[in-house]
N, C-alpha and C positions, 0 to 999 in steps of 0.2 A: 590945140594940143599937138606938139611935135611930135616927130616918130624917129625909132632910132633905126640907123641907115645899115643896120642889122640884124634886124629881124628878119628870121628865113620863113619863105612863103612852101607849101604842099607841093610836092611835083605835078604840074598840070596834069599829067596822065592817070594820078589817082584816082580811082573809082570813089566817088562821094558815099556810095549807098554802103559802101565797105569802109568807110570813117565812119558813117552812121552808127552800124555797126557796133563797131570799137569803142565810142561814144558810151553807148548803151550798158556794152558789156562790163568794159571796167568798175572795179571799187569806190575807184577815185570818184570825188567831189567835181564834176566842170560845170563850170562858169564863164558864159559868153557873156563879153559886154560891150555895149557899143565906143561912138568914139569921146563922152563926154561920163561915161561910168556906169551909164545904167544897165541893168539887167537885161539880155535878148533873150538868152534860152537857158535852161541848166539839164542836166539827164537824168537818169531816173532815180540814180543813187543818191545825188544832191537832195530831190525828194524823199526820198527817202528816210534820211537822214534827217533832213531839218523838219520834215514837218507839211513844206509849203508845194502846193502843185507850181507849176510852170505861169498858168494861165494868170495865176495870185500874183504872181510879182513879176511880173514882165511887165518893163518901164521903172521899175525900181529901180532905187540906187541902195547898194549893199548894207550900207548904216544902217537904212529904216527898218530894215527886215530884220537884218544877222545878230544885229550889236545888242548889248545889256548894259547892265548896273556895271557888271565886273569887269567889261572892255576895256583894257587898256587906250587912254586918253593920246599918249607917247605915238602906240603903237599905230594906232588908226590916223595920227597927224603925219605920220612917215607916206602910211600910205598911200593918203591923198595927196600929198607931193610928187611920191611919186607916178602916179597916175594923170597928174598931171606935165611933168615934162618926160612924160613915155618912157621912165625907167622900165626891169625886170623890179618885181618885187618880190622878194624870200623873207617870208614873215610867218613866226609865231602868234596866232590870233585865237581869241573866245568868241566862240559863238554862241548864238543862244537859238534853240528848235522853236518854231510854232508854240510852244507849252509852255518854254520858259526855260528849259532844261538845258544849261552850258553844256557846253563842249567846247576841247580845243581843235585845232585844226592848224596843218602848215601848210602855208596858201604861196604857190608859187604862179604869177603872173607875168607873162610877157604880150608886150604889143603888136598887133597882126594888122594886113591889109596897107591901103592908102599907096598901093601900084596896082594896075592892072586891073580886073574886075572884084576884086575885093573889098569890101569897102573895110575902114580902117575898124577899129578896136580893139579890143582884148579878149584874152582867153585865159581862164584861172582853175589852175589844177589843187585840187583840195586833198588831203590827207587829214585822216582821224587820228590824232597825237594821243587819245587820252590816253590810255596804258602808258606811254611812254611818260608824258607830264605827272601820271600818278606815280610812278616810280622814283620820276626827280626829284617829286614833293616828297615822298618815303625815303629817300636818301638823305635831303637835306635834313629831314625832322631827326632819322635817324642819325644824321651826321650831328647834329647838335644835339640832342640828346647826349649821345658821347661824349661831348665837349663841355656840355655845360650841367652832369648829371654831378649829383653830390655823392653819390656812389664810385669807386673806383671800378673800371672797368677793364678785365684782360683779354686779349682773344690770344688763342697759343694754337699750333698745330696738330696735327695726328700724332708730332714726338714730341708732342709738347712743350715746344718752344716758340716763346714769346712776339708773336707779329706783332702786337701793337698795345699801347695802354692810352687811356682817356688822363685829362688834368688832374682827377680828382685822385687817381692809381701814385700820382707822382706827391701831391699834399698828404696823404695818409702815411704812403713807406719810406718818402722821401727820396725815393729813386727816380733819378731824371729818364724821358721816354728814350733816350740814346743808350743809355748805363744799360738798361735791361732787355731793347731787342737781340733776339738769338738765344738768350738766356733760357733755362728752364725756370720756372717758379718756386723750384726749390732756396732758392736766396733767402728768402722770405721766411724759412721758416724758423722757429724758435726753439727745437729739439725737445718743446714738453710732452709730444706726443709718440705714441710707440708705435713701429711698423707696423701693428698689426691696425693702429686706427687709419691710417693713409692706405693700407691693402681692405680693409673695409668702405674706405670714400669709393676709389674708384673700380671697385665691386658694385657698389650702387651704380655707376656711371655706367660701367659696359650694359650691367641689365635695362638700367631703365632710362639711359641719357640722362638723370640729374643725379645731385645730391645736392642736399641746402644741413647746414648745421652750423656750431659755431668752434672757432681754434683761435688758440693762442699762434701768431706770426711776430716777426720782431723786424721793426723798425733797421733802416739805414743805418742809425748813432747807431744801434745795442738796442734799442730801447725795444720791450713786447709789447704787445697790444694783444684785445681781443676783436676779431673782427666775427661776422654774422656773415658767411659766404654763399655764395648759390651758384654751381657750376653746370651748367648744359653744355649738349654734345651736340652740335647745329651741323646735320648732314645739307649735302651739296646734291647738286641734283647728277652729278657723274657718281658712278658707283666705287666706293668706297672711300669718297670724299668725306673727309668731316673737319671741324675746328670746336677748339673747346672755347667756349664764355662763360667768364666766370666776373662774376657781380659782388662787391663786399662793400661794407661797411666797417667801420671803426666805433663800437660797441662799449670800450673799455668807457668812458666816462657813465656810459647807461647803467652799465653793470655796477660800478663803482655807488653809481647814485643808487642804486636797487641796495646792494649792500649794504648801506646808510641807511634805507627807509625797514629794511627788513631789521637791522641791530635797533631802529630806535622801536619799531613796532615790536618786536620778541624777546628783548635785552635789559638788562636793567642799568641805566644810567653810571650807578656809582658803581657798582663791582663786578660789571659786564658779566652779569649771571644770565639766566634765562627768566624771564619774568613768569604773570602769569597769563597769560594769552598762550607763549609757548609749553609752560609748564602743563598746559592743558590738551594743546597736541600732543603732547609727547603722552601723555596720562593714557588719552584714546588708543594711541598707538599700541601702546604698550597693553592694554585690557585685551586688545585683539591678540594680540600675540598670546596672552596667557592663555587665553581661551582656544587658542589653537595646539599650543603644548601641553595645558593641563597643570600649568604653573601657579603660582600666586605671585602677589606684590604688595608691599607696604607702601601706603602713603601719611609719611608723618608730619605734622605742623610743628614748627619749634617756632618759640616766644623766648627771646633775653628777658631773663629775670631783672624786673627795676634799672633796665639801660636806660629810661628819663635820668637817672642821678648824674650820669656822664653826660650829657646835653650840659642839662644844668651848671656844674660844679667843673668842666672844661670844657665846653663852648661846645658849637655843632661840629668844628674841623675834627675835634678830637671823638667825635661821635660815627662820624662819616670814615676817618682811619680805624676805629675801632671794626664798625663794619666790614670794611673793607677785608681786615685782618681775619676775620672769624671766615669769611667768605671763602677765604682761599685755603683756610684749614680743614672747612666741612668738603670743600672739594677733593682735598689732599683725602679727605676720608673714605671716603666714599670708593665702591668697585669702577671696573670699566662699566659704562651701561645704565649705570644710577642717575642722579638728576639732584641735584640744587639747585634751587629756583628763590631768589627774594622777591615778593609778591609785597612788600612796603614796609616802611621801617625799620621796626626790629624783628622781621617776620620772616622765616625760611620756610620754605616746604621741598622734603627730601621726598623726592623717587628710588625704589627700594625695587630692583627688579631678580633679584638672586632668590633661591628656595631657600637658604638657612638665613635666614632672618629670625634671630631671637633675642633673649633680654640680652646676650653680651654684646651685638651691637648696635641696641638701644643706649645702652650703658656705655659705652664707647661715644657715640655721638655727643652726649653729654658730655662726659669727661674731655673730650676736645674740647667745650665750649669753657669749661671750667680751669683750661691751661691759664695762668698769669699772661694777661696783654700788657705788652709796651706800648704807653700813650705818653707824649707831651714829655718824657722823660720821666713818667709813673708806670709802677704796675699799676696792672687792675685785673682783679679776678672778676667773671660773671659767673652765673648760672643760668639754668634755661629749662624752659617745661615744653614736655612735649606729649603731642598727642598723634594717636598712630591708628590707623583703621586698616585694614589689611583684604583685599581682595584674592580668590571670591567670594569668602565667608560675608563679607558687605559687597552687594552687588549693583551697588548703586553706580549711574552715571560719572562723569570723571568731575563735574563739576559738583556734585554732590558728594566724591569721596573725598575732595578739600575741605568740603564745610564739614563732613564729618569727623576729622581729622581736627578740623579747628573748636569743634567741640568737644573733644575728646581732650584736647591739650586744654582749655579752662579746666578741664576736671584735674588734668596734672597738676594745677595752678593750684586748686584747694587743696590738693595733699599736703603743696609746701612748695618748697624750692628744689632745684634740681629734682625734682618726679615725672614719670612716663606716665600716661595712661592710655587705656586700648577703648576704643568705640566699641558699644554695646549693639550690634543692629536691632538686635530686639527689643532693647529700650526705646530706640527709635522708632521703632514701628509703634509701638503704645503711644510713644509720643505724636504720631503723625494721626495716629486714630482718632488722638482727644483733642488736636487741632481740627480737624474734620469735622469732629463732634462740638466743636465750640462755634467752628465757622456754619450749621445747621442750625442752634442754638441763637445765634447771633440773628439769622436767617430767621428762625420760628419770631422773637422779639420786635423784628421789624414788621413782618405779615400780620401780628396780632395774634400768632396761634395758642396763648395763653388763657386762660382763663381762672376764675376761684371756684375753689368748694368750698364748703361749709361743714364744720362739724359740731353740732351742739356740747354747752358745756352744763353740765345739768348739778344744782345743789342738795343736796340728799337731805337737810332737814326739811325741806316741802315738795321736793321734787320740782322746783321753777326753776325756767332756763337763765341761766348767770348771763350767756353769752355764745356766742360762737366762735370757731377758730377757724382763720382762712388758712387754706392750704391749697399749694398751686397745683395744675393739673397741666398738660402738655398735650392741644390734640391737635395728632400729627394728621396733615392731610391725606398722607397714603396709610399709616398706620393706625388710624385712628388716637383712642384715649389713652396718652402716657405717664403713668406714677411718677411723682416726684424721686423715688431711691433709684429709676434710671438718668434721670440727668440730671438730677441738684448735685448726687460726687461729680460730676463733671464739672459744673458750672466753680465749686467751693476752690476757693486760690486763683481764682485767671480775675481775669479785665472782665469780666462778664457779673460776676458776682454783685458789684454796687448796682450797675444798669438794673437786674432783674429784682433784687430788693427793693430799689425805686417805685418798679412799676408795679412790685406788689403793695407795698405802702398806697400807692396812689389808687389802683384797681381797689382795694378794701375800704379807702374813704369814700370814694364815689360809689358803690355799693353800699354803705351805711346811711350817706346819703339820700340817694334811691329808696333806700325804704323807710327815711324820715319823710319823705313827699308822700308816701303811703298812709303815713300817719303812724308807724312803729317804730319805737325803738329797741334799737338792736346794738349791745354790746360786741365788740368784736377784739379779738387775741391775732395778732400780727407776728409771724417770726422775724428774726432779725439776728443775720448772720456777724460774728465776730468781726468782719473784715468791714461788713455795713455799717457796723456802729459804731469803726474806729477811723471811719471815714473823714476826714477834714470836715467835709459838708453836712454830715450828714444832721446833727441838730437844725441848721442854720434852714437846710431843704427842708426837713420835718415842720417847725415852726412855719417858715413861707408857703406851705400848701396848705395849713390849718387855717392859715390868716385867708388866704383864698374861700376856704369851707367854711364860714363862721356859723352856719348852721348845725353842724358835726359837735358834739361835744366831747370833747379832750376826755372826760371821765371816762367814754365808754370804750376807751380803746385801749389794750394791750400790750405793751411791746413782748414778747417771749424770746428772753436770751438764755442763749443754748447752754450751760453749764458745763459739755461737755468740751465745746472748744474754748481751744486755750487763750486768754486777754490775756496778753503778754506785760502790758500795764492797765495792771489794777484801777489804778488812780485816775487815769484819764478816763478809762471806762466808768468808772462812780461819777465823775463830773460830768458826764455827756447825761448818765440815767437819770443822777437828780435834776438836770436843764428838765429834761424832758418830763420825769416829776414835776414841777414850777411848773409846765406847761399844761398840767391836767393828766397828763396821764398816767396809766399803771407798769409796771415793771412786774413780771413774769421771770423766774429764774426757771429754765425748763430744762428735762432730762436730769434731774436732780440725781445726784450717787454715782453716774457713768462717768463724770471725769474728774480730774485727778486732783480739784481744788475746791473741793465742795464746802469744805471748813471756809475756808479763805474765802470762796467768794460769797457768802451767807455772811462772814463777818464784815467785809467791806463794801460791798455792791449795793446801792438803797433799792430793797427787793419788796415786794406785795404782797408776792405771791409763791408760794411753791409747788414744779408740777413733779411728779414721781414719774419716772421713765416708765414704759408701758412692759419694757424687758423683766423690771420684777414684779409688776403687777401681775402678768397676764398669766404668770405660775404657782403664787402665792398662796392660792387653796392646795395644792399638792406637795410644793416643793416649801420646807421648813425653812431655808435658807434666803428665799425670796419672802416669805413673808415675814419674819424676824427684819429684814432691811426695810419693807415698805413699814414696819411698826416704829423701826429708829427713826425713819426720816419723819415721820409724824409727830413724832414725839419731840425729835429735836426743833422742827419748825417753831410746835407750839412754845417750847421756849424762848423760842425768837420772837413769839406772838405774831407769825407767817400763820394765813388759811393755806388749806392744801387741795389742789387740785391731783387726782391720780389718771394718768392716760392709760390705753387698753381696756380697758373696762368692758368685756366681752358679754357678762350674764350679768341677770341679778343676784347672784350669789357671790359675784365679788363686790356688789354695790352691798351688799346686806354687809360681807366682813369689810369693810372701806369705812363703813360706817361705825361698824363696831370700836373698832380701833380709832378713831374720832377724827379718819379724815370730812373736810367738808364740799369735796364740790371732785364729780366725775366726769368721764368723757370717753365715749368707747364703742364697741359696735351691741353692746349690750342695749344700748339707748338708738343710735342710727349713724350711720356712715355716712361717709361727707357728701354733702349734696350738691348740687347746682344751686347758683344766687336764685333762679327763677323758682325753687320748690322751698326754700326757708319758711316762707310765710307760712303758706297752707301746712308744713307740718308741724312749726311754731302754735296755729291756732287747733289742730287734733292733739298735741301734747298735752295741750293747757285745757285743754277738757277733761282728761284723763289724769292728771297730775295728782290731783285728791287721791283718787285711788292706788297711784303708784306708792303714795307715801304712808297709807296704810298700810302696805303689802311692808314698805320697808320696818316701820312701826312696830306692829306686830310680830315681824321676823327678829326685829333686836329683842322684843319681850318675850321670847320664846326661848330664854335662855343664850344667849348672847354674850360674848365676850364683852367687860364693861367698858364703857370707854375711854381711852386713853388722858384726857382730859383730866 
């Protein structure tokens, strides 16, 4: 290895012990090395620093200790060259500690000795770069970040003028970075804002070094934009140093897109009304407001009367302009503050937020609706029902004052055409009761919480039992035993009615059943509701459950139809009674006298049997007037050649005049009240012991001077 014929040697006269010394004391990294590279000594810092004692790497060569993964390849071939033809070497280098842990290091190397008593090598002074490489690497990142950020980036001075902008500053305003240094950033702006919002920005600024919000700026051509800004106040470390950074974006396409997704989610397509999503905030909104002034507000449903015909008869274009037209008429109508909303079709719902809300502009709304439309080159008149529900008097949820509004406007529908009508809350609340009570009802039918009673039906010439009558009972798990006159009005008119009819038909054959396997037969009377027996199914199910029971016999079973509800047709009802006659069984006309077609349905209906309501029996010893009726309906049976059954029958003194008067067969609490299926039997077989005797007592009681009988 050559040496260069420059290297300056120590002044002989230096005290060694006093380089030692210095050696020691220094920061610096030294590294002795001999004349071929390897390691002789390093000091204590060197240790220090990397990791390694003296003793560890002496005879090393720098590579195998200092170098890593991240050593530059470049770097370290330089400086093996030049260590080998005895250059100085000034290099940026990574090192790596004992642990693993890089550092950089500037390694400055010159060649010593190889005159005089010195023997040749080198000697290499090291500095700890990191700080300064972290910085480089923080500059360059930060230098490209600027450059290559899709953000515009400004920096401006304490007067606010413009040092420098990033590429993305010049793509956004279209300002080149020459056009606007010096400038203030005022260029930029678009004059939709008022001094006082820019004397509010940099209000935030002084106090708190940022503001972030969003402004209208305008483009180089004219053109504005919105951008999304964020400006900080980046102090210096001399006092009273600062510069502003201010970071934006170009927003106007986001916003633009928002606006599109907000019109198609809150707006209605054809006549850029507020649909119902919005029409529902707004509802909310406004309930709180009332509730805070103590106000009211009207929400009404309006329906075009028969606008299918315009579909139809000119096309959907002409359906769609017709809309359109009324859209902007009800708008014109309407106060500041109000709301039209098309929630589909032909369907408005008007927001009413004013105190004088009354029929003249209910009546108004209309009458707009009812102006002549220009269509296709025709008039055309509509009209429109509307229904209106008004808060707080309904203090229902805002989704619930639409539908109550949309119920209220069918009711306008049945008055006619062009008609208003006002939601009842009160109705509603009945209404919401006896859905409750149907949805429990519903609930009872599935659990099984139904069961039969029984109530004998007794013939007064020998006192033997004809039969019994089932009658349902309700037991409630928490309330226990429930009458029929609490939930049979409930159950009469809804969806529920056939279901529970059903499973009384079906519950009273398998219980006549049951106690044919006992070895008795038992007649039984079944009611059967008007709506039951005008049932599509209801023969076809009757017949198909007998065919199942062919043990049951058809003769002993009842049907008992109510008399006092109305068969709307007669005719059909006769044709369902005689199938069911043909099928064995009896026909029962019950509640005879209570309702309004008693003629009529005696004359038409193939009846059996007639029962006398228990309403005039159970006063007929007292009251003239009740028993004058129970003596007609006797009388007129018999000339129908109808037996007569009479309900109520409380004592034996109506069973003694029942008899008089020549009816034949009673039923009442005089005799026993409805039992359990489990208790028939046994008091079936105590009656029939006793039966003799009862019909003496009746016997004797008619020969006792007795009304004769009617007969």
């Amino acid at each position: 290895m050559s040496r260069s014929p420059t290297t300056t040697q120590p002044p002989s006269d230096m005290d060694p012990h006093r380089l030692a010394l210095v050696a020691a004391a220094t920061p610096n990294l030294l590294v002795m090395l001999d004349e071929v590279g390897r390691i002789e000594w390093v000091n204590p810092s060197f240790e220090q620093q990397t990791g390694y004692s003296l003793a560890e790497i002496r005879g090393c060569f720098p590579r195998d200790v200092l170098y890593g993964p991240n050593t530059d390849p470049e770097t370290t071939q330089r400086i093996n060259q030049k260590l080998h033809s005895g250059e100085v070497i000034d290099e940026d280098i990574l090192h790596y500690t004992r642990s693993g842990t890089p550092y950089w290091v500037h390694t400055y190397c010159v060649p010593i000795g190889g005159e005089g008593e010195i023997a040749p090598g080198f000697i290499a002074i090291q500095n700890n770069i990191a700080d300064r490489k972290n910085s480089e690497r923080g500059l360059r990142i930060a230098a490209s970040v600027f450059d290559r950020s899709h953000e515009a980036i400004m920096i401006s001075d304490q007067a606010n003028r413009i040092l420098d902008v990033n590429p993305a500053f010049s793509r956004i305003t279209g300002y080149g970075r020459e056009e606007v240094l010096g400038l203030n950033p005022a260029i930029l702006s678009s004059g939709r804002h008022s001094g006082a919002y820019y004397q509010s920005m940099w209000h935030s600024i002084e106090k708190t070094d940022h503001w972030r919000g969003e402004i209208w700026n305008r483009r180089k051509n004219g053109e504005e934009y919105i951008e999304l800004l964020s400006i900080s106040r980046v102090h210096l470390e001399e006092p009273g140093q600062y510069y502003h950074v201010a970071a934006f974006s170009d927003i106007t396409t986001i916003k633009n897109h928002a606006r599109e997704l907000d019109r198609a989610a809150n707006y209605d397509d054809l006549t850029g009304l507020p649909n119902r999503q919005l029409l529902e905030e707004r509802l909310r909104t406004a309930r709180h407001h009332a509730d805070r002034q103590r106000r009211c507000l009207s929400v009404c449903y309006l329906d075009i009367d028969g606008f299918k015909v315009i579909n139809d008869r000119l096309g959907n274009a002409a359906g769609d302009q017709t809309l359109r037209a009324l859209s902007e008429r009800l708008t014109r109508t309407l106060r500041s503050g109000d709301t039209v909303a098309r929630i589909g079709g032909d369907e408005f719902v008007l927001l009413l937020q004013s105190e004088d809300n009354h029929d003249a502009v209910y009546q108004r709304i209309l009458a707009t609706i009812g102006e002549p439309v220009a269509v296709c080159g025709q008039s055309v008149t509509l009209t429109a029902s509307l229904g209106i529900t008004r808060y707080p008097e309904d203090g229902a949820d805002a989704e619930s004052l639409i539908r109550h509004a949309d119920q209220a406007m069918y009711s306008a529908k049945e008055k006619g055409r062009n008609q208003y009508h006002f939601f009842d809350p009160g109705l509603d609340e009945h209404r919401r009761n006896r859905r409750n009570q149907l949805m429990a009802i519903t609930r009872a039918l599935e659990n099984d919480e139904f069961e039969l009673f029984f109530q004998p039906q007794i013939r007064l010439a020998d006192c033997q039992v004809l039969g019994f009558e089932a009658l349902i009972r309700w037991r409630h798990p928490d309330r226990g035993l429930i009458s029929p006159g609490e939930f049979l009005p409930i159950v009469a008119n809804s969806h529920l009615e056939v279901p529970l009819g059903q499973w009384v038909l079906k519950e009273a054959i398998y219980q006549m059943n049951a106690w044919k396997e006992t070895g008795e037969d038992m007649a039984v009377s079944i009611n059967i509701s008007a709506p039951h027996l005008m049932d599509q199914s209801f023969a076809d199910y009757l017949e198909s459950y007998l065919c199942s029971h062919p043990e049951v016999n058809p003769g002993q079973i009842t049907l008992e139809v109510l008399e006092s509800t109305a068969l709307e047709d007669t005719k059909r009802a006769s044709n369902v009674l005689a199938r069911c006659q043909a099928l064995g069984l009896q026909v029962a006309l019950d509640d005879f006298g209570t309702g309004f077609s008693s003629l009529t349905y005696l004359r038409k209906l193939p009846v059996d049997i007639i029962k006398i309501d228990q309403s005039f029996v159970r006063n007929m010893l007292v009251d003239a007037s009740d028993h004058a009726i129970v003596e007609s309906v006797i009388f007129l049976a018999q000339r129908f050649d109808h037996p007569v059954l009479a309900e109520g029958v409380e004592t034996m003194e109506h069973a003694r005049a029942l008899r008089q008067l020549g009816c034949d067969f009673v039923q009442g609490y005089g005799f026993a009240r409805p039992m359990p299926a489990d208790q028939v039997l046994e008091w079936t077989r105590r009656w029939t012991e006793t039966a003799s005797d009862s019909a003496s007592g009746l016997m004797l009681s008619a020969g006792q001077g007795g009304k004769p009988s009617a007969r």
